[in-house]
ZAVEXSE-766139 format. One record per residue (C-alpha): residue number from 1; residue in one letter; x, y, z. Coordinates in Angstrom, 1 decimal. Example, Ala and Ser with C-alpha at 12.3 -4.5 7.8 and 13.67 -1.06 7.14 Angstrom:
ZAVEXSE-766139
<1; a; <12.3; -4.5; 7.8>>
<2; s; <13.7; -1.1; 7.1>>
END
This chain:
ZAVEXSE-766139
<1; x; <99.8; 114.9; 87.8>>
<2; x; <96.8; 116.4; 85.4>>
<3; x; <98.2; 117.2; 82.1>>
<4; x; <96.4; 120.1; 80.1>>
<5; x; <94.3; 118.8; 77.1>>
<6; x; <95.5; 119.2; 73.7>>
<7; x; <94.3; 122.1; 71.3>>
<8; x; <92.8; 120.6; 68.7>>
<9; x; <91.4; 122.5; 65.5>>
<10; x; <89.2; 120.8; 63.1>>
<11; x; <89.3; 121.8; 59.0>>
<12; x; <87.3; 120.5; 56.3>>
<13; x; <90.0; 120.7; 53.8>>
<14; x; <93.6; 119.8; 54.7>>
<15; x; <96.4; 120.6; 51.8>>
<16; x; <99.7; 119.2; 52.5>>
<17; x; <102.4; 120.8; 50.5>>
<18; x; <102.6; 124.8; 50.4>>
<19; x; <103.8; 124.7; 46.8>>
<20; x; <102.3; 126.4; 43.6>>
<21; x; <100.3; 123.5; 43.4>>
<22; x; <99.0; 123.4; 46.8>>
<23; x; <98.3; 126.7; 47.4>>
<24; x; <96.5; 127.1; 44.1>>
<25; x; <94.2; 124.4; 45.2>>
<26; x; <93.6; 125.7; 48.7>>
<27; x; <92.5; 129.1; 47.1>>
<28; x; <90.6; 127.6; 44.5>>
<29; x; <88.3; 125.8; 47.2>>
<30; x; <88.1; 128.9; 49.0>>
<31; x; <86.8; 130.6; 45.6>>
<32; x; <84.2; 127.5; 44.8>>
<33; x; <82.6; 127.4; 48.9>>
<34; x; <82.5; 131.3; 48.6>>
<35; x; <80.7; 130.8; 45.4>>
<36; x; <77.9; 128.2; 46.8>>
<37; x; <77.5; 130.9; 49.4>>
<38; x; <79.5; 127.8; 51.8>>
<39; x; <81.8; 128.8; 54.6>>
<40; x; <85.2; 126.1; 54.2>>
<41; x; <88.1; 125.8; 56.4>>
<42; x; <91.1; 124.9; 54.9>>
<43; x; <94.3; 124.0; 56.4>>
<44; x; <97.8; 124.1; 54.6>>
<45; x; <101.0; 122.9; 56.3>>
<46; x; <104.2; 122.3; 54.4>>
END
């Protein structure tokens, strides 16, 4: 019996903890690639 392969998504940043603290960090990193002209992914899970 074949099983179906995983999905699998790849990030460059992960966060875990979806706290003020967290959150604050993940934007923060969004704000620093957009201002390098960069493209980040960044994951946040609780």
């Amino acid at each position: 019996m074949d099983r179906d392969p995983r999905e699998v998504m790849e990030y460059d940043v992960l966060v875990v903890g979806a706290g003020p603290s967290g959150l604050s960090a993940a934007i923060r990193l969004k704000q620093l690639a957009n201002e390098a002209g960069q493209e980040l992914s960044v994951c946040v899970v609780e």
